[in-house]
N, C-alpha and C positions, 0 to 999 in steps of 0.2 A: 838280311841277305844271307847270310852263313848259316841261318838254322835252315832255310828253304833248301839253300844246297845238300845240308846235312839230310835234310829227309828226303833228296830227289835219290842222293847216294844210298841212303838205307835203302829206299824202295829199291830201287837198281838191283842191290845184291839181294835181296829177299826173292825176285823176280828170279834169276839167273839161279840160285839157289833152287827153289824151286822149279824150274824146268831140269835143273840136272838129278832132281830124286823123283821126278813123275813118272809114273805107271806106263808100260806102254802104252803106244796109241793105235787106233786100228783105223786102216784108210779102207776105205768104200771102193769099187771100179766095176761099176757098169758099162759092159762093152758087148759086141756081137761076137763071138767065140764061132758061132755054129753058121750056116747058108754058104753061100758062095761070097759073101764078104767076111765073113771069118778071117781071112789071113788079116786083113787089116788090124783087129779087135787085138788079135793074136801078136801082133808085131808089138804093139803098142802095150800089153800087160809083161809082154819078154825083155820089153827093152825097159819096163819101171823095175823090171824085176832084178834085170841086171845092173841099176843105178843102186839097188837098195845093196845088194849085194856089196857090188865096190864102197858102199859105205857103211859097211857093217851093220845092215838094218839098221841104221840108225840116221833119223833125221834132225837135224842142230841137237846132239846127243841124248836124244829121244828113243829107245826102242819101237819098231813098228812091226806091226802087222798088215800083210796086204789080203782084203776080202776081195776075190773075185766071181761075179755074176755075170751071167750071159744072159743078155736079153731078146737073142733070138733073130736081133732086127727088128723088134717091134717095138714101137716107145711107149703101148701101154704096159706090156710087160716090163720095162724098165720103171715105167713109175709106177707099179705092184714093188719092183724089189727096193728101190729106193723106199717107201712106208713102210715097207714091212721092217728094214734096219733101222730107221727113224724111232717106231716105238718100242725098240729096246729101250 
């Protein structure tokens, strides 16, 4: 029982460890920027932008990056950009 524990706690800090030295990360946001429903798209990427903001780009002490793509309103064009980020 006490080595199981021992190795839940190693993992544990190897895990937390490692999220506090990883690379940024970059998030994805497919939204309608442009038409007559724009202001919505638009609300919605200012108000992430303003959350990333108040915490210092940074999610559970992760650096981020936020990609944003306008899809126009069209959902094939959104899933054009979604594959096209995919096979990076």
């Amino acid at each position: 029982m006490l080595t199981r524990l021992k190795i839940i706690i190693t993992l544990a800090i190897w895990f937390v460890s490692g999220a506090v030295a990883a690379e940024a990360v970059k998030i994805g946001m497919i939204t309608t920027l442009s038409t007559k429903a724009g202001y919505l798209g638009e609300e919605i990427r200012d108000g992430f932008r303003l959350a990333m903001e108040q915490g210092g780009s940074k999610l559970g002490g992760v650096e981020v990056h936020l990609l944003v793509e306008d899809d126009g309103r069209k959902p094939e064009r959104g899933k054009q950009i979604a594959e096209r980020y995919i096979k990076r």
